[in-house]
C-alpha positions in Angstrom: 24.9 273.4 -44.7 23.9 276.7 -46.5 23.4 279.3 -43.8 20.4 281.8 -44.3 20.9 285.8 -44.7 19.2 287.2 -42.0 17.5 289.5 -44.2 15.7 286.3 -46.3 15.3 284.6 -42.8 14.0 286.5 -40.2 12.1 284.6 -37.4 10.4 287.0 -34.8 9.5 284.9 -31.7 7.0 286.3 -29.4 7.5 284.2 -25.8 6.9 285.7 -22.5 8.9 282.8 -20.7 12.4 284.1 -20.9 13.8 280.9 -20.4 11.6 279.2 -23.5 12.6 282.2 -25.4 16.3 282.1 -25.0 16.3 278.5 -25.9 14.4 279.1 -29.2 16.4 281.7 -29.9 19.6 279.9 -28.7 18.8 277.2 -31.0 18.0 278.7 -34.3 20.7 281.2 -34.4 23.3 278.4 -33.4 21.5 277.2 -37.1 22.7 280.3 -38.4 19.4 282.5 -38.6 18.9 285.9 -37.6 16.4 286.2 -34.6 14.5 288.9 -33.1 12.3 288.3 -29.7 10.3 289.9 -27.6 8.1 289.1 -24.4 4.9 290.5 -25.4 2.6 290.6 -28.4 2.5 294.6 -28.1 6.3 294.5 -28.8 6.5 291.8 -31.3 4.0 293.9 -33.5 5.1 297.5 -33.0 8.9 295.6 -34.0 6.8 294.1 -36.9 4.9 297.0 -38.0 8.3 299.4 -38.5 10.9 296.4 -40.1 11.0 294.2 -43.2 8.7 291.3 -42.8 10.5 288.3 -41.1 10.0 285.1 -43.1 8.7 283.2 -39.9 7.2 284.2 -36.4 6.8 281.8 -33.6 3.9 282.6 -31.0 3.1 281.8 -27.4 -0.3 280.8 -27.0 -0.9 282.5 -23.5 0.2 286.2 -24.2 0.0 288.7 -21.2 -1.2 292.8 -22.3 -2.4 291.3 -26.0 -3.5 287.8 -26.6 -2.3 285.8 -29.3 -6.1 285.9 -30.8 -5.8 289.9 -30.4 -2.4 289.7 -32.2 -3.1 288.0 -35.0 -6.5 290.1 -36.0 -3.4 293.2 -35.6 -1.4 291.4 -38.0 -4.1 290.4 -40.8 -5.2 293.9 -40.9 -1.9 295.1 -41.9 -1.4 293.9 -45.8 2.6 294.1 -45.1 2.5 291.3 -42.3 -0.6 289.5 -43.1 1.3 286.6 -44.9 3.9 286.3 -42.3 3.5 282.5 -41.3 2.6 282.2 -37.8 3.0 279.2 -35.7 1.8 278.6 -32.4 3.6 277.8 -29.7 2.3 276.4 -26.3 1.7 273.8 -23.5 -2.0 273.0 -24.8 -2.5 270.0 -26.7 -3.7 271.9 -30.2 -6.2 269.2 -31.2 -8.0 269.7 -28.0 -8.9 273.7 -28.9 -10.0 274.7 -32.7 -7.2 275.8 -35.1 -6.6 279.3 -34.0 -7.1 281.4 -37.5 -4.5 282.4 -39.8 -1.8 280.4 -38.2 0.1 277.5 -40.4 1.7 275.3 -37.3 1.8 274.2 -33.7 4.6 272.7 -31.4 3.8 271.9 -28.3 5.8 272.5 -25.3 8.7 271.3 -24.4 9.5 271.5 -28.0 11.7 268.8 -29.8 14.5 270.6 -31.3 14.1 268.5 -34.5 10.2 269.7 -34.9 11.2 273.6 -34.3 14.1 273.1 -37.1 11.8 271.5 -39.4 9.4 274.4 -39.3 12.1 276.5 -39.0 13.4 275.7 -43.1 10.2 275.0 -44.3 9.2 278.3 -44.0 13.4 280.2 -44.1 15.0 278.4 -46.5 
């Protein structure tokens, strides 16, 4: 399997469950991709607003400090991040709540590992 550069696939995931976190994380860079993470939506976008744009960020739903809506108005007034794919993350059935806007995915929680890999080279490889 071709392994990705971590400079052409960058996935930020933004997770304030540590343990949910470290198993994302865990599992795509045991796929051989370069991972940054943070717990809160503040740090995920002060991190995204001084590095090169990551091909992929994965984003709790339930955010404490900024709220994922909150976070994604920050990141579609920035030109530089605003075509970052963003997929949501969370415990809510997604069909149940409208579409939050300028996100591309959902996995619900507990995530199948074959789900968040398929996302995971659609949008890295």
């Amino acid at each position: 399997m071709l392994k990705a550069t971590p400079q052409s696939a960058q996935i930020v995931i933004i997770e304030d469950s540590a343990t949910v976190r470290d198993m994302l994380a865990h599992i795509i860079r045991d796929e051989g991709y370069h991972v940054a993470t943070y717990t809160t939506a503040v740090d995920g976008l002060k991190y995204l607003q001084s590095s090169p744009a990551p091909r992929l960020i994965l984003l709790d739903r339930v955010l404490p400090y900024m709220s994922s809506d909150e976070f994604l108005q920050a990141l579609q007034a920035e030109p530089s991040l605003s075509a970052i794919p963003v997929v949501v993350i969370s415990t809510y059935l997604y069909d149940e709540v409208a579409p939050l806007p300028y996100t591309v995915g959902y996995l619900e929680k507990p995530i199948a590992i074959d789900d968040l890999m398929q996302v995971v080279r659609r949008y890295c490889d």
